[in-house]
C-alpha positions as a Python dict, from the first residue, in 0.01 Angstrom:
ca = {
    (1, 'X'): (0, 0, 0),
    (2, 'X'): (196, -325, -98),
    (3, 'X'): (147, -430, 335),
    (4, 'X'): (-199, -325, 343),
    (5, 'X'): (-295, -561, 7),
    (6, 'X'): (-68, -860, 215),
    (7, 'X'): (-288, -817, 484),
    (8, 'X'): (-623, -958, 331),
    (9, 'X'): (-754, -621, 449),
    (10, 'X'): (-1081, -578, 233),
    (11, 'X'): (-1161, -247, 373),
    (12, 'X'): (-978, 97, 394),
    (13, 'X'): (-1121, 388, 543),
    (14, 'X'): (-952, 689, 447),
    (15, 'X'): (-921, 1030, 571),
    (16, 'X'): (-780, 1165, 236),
    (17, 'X'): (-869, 1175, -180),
    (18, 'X'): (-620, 1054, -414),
    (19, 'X'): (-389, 1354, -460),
    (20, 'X'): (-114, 1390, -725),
    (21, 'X'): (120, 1302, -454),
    (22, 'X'): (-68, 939, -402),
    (23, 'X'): (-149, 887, -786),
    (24, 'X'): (-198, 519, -877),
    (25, 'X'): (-227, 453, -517),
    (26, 'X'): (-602, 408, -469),
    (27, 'X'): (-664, 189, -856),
    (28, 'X'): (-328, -41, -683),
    (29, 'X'): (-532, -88, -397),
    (30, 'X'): (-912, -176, -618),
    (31, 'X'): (-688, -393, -782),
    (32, 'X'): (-539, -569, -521),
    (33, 'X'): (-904, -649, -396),
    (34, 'X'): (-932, -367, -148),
    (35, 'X'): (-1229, -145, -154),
    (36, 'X'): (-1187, 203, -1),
    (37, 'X'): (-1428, 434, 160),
    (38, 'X'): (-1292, 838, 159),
    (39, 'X'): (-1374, 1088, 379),
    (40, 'X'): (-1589, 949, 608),
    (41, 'X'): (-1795, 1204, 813),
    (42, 'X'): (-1877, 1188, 1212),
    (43, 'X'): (-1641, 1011, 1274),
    (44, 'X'): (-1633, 1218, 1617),
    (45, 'X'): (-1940, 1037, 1728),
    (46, 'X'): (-1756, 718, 1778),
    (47, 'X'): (-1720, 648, 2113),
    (48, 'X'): (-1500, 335, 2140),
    (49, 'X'): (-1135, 234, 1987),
    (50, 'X'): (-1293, -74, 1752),
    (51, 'X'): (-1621, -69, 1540),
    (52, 'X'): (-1733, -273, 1291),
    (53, 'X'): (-1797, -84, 947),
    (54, 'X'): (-2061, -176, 678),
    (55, 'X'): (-2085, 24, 387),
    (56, 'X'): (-2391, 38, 172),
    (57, 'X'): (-2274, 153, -223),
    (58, 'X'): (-2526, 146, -501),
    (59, 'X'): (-2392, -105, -754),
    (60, 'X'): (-2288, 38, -1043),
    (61, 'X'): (-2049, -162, -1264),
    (62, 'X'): (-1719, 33, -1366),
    (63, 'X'): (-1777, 293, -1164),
    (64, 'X'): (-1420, 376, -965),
    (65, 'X'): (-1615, 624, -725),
    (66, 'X'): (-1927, 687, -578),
    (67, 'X'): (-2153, 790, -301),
    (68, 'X'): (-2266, 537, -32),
    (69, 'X'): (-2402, 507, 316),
    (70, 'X'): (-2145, 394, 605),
    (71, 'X'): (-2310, 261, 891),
    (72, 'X'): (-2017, 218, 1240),
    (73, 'X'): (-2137, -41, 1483),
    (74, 'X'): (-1983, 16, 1838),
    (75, 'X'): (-1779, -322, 1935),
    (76, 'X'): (-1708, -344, 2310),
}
């Protein structure tokens, strides 16, 4: 978590929840400036190794989680 805040990463998408055995793990990386996006779906539909992800959440201030819209551009 520590190497992906370094990075200047502003972006994780994440396959997983925060589970008991990741506590703290997702609020370490909102504070550390990194926004994450869980459980993406279709991710099958991708059809090349590099895309370019925009995510569209409805602002809502204090809110740790909510729904939002991820839209995958193919990069060639």
């Amino acid at each position: 978590m520590r190497w992906t805040v370094g990075t200047g990463v502003h972006l994780l998408v994440s396959d997983i929840y925060e589970s008991p055995a990741l506590h703290g793990v997702f609020v370490d990386l909102f504070r550390g400036g990194v926004a994450t996006l869980c459980h993406p779906v279709r991710l099958d539909c991708l059809t090349t190794p590099r895309v370019r992800v925009t995510v569209l959440p409805v602002a809502y201030e204090g809110a740790a989680q909510i729904p939002c819209r991820a839209v995958a551009e193919l990069v060639e």
